[in-house]
N, CA, C and O of each residue as an XYZ file, in Angstrom:
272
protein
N      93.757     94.315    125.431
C      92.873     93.180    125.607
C      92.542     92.536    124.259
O      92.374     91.316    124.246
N      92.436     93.196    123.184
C      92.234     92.826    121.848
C      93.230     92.118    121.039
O      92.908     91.226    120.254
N      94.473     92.517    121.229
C      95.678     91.409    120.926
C      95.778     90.268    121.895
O      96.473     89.284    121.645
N      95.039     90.407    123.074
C      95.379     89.177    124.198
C      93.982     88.062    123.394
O      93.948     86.843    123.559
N      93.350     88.548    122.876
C      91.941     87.848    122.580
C      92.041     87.109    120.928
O      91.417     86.162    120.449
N      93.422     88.265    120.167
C      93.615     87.551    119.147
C      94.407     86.708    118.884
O      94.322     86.046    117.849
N      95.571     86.515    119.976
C      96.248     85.432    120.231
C      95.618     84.425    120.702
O      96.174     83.351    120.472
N      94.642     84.376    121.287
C      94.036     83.098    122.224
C      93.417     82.507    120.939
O      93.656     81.306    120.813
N      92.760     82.999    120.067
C      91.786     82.545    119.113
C      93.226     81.782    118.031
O      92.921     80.722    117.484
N      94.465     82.239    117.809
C      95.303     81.487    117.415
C      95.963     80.801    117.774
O      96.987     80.387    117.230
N      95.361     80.424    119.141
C      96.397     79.069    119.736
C      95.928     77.631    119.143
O      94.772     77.602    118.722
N      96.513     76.712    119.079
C      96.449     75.390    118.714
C      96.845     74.397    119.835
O      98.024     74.390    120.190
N      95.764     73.371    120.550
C      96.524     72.513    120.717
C      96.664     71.283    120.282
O      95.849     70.708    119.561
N      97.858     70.751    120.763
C      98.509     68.912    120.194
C      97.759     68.126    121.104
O      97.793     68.146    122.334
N      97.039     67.392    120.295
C      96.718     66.476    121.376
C      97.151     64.621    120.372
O      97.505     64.161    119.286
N      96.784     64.261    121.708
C      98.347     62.718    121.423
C      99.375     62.961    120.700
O      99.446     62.154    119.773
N     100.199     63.710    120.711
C     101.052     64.200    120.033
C     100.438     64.085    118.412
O     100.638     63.059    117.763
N      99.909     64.891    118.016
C      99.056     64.115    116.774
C      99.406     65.917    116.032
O      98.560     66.806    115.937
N     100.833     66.008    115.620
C     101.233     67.678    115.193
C     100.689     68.094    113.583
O     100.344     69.199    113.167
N     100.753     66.732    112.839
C     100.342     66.899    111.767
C      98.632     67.541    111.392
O      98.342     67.957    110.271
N      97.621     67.510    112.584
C      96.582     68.100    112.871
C      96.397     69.210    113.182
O      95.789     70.028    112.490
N      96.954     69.447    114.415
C      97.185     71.085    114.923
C      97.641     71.720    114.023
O      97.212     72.873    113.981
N      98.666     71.327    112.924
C      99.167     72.269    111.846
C      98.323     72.215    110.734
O      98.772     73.061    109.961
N      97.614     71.829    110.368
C      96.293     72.030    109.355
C      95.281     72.743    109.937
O      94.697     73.553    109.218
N      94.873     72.601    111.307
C      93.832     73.762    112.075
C      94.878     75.181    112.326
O      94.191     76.200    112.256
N      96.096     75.429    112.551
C      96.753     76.449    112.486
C      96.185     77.193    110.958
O      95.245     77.972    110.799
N      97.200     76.589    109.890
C      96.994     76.791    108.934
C      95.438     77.658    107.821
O      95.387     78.615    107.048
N      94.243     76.467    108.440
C      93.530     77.167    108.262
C      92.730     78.719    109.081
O      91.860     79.469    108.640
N      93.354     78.732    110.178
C      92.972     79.718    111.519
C      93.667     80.913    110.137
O      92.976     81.631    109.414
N      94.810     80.822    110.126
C      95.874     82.476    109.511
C      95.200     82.385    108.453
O      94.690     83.481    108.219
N      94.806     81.247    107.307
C      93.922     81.570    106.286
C      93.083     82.565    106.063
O      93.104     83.485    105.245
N      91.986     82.118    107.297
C      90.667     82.983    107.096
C      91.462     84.668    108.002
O      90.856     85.695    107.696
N      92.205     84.786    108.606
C      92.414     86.162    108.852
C      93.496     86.692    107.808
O      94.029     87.801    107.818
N      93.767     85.315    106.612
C      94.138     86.412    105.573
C      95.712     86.702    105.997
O      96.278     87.471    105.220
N      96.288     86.352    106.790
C      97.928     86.261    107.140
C      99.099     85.946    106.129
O     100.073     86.686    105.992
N      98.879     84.631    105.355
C      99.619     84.716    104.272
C      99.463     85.387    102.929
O     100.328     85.486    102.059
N      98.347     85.786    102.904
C      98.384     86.900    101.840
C      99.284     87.833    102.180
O     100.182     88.005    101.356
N      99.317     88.763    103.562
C      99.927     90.176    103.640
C     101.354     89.363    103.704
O     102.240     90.190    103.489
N     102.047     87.745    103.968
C     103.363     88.166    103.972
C     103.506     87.790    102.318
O     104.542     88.044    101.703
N     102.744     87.378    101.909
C     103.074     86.853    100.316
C     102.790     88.584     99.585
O     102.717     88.611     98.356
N     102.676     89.625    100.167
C     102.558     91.108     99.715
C     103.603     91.390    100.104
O     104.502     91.779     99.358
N     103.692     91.285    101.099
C     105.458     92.252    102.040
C     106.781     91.948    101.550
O     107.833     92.495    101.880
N     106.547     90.704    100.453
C     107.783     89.901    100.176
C     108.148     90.985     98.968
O     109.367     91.146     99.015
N     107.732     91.568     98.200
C     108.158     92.416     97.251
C     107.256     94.077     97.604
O     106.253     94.458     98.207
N     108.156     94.544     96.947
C     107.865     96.103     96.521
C     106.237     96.315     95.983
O     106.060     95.642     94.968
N     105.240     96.930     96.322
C     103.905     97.275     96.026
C     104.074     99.000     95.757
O     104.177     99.945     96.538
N     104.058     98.934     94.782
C     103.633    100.765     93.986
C     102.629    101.456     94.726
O     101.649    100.786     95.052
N     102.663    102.578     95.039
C     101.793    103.576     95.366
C     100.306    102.514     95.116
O      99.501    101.802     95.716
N     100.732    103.124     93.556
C      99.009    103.114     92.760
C      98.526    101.618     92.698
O      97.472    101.480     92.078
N      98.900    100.842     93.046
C      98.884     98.908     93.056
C      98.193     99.112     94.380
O      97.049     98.713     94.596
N      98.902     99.717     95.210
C      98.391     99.005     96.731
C      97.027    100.213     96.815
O      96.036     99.747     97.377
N      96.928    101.220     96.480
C      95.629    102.316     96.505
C      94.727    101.225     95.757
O      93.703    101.101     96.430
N      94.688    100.407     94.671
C      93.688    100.129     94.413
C      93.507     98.615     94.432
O      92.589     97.937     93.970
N      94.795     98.195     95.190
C      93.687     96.824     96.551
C      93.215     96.655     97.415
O      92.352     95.790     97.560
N      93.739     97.660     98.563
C      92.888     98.777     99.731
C      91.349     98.617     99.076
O      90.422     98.006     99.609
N      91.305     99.412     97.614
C      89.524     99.749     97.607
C      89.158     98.887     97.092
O      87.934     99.005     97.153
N      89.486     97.627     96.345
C      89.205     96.511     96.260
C      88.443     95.855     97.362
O      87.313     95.385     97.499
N      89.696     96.036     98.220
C      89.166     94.835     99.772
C      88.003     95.923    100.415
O      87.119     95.592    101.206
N      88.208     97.189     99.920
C      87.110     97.934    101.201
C      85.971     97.237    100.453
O      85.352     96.301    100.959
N      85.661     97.826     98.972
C      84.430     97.253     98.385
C      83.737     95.572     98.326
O      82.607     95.236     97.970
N      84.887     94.718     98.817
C      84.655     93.130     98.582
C      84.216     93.130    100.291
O      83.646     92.101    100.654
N      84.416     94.093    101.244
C      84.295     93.939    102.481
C      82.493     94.003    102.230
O      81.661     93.124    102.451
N      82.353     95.051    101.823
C      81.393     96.160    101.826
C      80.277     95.004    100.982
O      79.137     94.929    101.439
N      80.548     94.356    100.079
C      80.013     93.810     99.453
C      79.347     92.129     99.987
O      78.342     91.505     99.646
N      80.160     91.913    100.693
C      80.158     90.004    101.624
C      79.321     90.830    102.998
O      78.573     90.087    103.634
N      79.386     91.937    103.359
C      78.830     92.067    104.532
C      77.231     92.477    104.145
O      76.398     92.554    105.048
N      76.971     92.660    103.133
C      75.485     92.567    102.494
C      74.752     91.961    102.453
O      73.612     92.248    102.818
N      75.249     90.432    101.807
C      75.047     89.639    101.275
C      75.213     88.724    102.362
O      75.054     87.517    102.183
C-alpha cells in the first residue's frame, strides 16, 4: 500500500497539453524526495568509508531539520 501511495503522490497531470509544466512539477516532486541525488551517486563507485560517512551525515541533518 505504501509504494501504491508513493506512486500516486508522483503522478503528474497534462493539462491542455501544456507538457512543459507537468515536467517542472515532476521535476520538482523527485527533487524534494531527493531522487536525483541517489542516481547522480549510483553513477560511480562510492568507497566503504565515503558512503559510512554520508549515511551519518544525512542521519544527523535528518535529526537536526526535524528539531528545528
Amino acid at each position: 500500500m505504501a509504494n501504491h501511495l508513493r506512486f500516486v503522490g508522483r503522478t503528474v497531470m497534462v493539462q491542455n497539453g501544456n507538457v512543459e509544466a507537468a515536467y517542472g512539477v515532476l521535476n520538482r516532486i523527485l527533487a524534494q524526495d531527493r531522487v536525483p541525488d541517489a542516481v547522480r551517486r549510483s553513477r560511480y563507485y562510492e568507497k566503504p568509508s565515503r558512503a559510512r560517512r554520508r549515511r551519518a551525515f544525512e542521519a544527523c541533518r535528518r535529526v537536526y531539520c526535524a528539531e528545528m
